[in-house]
C-alpha positions as CSV (number, residue, x, y, z in Angstrom):
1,X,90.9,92.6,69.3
2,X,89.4,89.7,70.8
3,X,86.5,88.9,72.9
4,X,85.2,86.5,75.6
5,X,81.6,85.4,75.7
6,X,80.6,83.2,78.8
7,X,77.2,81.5,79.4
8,X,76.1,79.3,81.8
9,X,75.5,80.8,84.8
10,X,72.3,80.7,87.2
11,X,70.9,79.5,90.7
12,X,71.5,76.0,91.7
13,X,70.5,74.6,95.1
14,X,73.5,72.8,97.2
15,X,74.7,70.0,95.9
16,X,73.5,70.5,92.4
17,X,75.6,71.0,89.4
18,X,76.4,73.6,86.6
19,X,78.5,74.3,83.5
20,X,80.1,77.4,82.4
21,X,81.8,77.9,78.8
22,X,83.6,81.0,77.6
23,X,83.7,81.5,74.0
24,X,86.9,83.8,72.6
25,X,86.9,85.3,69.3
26,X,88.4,87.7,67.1
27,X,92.9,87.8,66.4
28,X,93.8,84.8,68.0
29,X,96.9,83.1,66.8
30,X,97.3,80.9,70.0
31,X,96.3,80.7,73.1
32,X,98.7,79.9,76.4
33,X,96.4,79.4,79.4
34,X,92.7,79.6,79.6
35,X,91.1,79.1,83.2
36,X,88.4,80.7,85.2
37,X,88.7,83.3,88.0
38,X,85.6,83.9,90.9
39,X,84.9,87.1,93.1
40,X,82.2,86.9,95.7
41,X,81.0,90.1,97.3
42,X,83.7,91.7,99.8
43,X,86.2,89.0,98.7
44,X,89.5,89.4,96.3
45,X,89.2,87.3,93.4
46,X,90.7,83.9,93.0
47,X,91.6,81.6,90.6
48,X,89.2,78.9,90.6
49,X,90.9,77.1,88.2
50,X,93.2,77.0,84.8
51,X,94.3,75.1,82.2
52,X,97.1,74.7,79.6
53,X,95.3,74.2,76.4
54,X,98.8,72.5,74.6
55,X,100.0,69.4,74.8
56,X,98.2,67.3,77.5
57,X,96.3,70.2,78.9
58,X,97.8,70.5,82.3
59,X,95.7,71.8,84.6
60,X,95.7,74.0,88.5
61,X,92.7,74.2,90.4
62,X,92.4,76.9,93.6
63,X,92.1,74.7,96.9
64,X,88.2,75.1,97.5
65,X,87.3,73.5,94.1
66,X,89.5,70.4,93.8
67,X,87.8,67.0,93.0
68,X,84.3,69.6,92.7
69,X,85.4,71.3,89.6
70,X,86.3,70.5,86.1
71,X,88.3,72.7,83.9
72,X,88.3,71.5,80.1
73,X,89.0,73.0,76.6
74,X,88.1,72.5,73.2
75,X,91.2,73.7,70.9
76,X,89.2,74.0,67.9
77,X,86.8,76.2,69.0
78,X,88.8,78.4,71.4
79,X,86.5,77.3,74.3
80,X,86.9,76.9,78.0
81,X,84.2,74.7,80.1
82,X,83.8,74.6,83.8
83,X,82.2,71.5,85.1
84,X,81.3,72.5,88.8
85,X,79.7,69.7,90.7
86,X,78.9,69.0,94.7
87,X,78.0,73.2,94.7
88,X,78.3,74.9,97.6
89,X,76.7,78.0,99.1
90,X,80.2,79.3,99.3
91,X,80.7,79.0,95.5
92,X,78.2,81.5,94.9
93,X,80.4,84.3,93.0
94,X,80.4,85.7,89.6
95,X,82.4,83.7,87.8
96,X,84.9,85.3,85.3
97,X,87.3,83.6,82.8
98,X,90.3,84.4,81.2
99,X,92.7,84.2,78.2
100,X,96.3,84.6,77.8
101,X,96.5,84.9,74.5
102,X,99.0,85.0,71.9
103,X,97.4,87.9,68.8
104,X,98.5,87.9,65.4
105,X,100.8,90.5,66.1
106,X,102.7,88.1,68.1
107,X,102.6,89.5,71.8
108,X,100.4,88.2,74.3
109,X,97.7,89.9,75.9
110,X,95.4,88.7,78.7
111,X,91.8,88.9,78.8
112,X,88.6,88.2,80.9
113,X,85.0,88.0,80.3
114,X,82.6,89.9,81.4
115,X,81.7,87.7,84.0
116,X,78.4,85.3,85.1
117,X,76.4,84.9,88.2
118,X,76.5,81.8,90.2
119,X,74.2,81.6,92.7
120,X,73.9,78.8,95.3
121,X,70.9,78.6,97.5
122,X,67.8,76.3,98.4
């Protein structure tokens, strides 16, 4: 099994900044894509960004986020950070990331955490 633990979450007034990492564990044998995923209340989800941890790490970010949002990984520790900068009211969302995830057993699975609370207000 494996397991995603995110942290960083909170309230943040316009403008400020926060940073969100998500932790997987457990019968990894690679990882394909790790990114993050938002839902604000009476809204779909959307992908907020995502990121190819091989080679040169390409990354996708949804439209809202671009040049606001960084998406980076750390291979070593099977970790996904979100740098989100310039926050907006209409970020607020919990925030959910994901794994697609190659186990041990050699198929791929997908995963998601179980999701943190951004909050933007003054």
């Amino acid at each position: 099994q494996v397991q995603l633990v995110e942290s960083g979450g909170g309230l943040v007034q316009p403008g400020g900044s926060l940073r969100l990492s998500c932790a997987g564990t457990g019968s990894i044998f690679s990882i394909n894509a790790m990114g993050w995923h938002r839902q604000a209340p009476g809204k779909q989800r959307e992908l907020v960004a995502l990121i190819i941890p091989g080679g040169s790490g390409s990354t996708n970010y949804g439209d809202s986020v671009k040049g606001r949002f960084t998406i980076a990984r750390d291979n070593a520790k099977n970790t996904v950070h979100l740098q989100m900068n310039s926050l907006k009211p209409e970020d607020t969302a919990v925030y959910y990331c994901y794994f697609d995830v190659r186990r041990t057993n050699g198929r791929n699975y997908a995963y998601w955490g179980q999701g943190t609370q951004v909050t933007v207000s003054s």
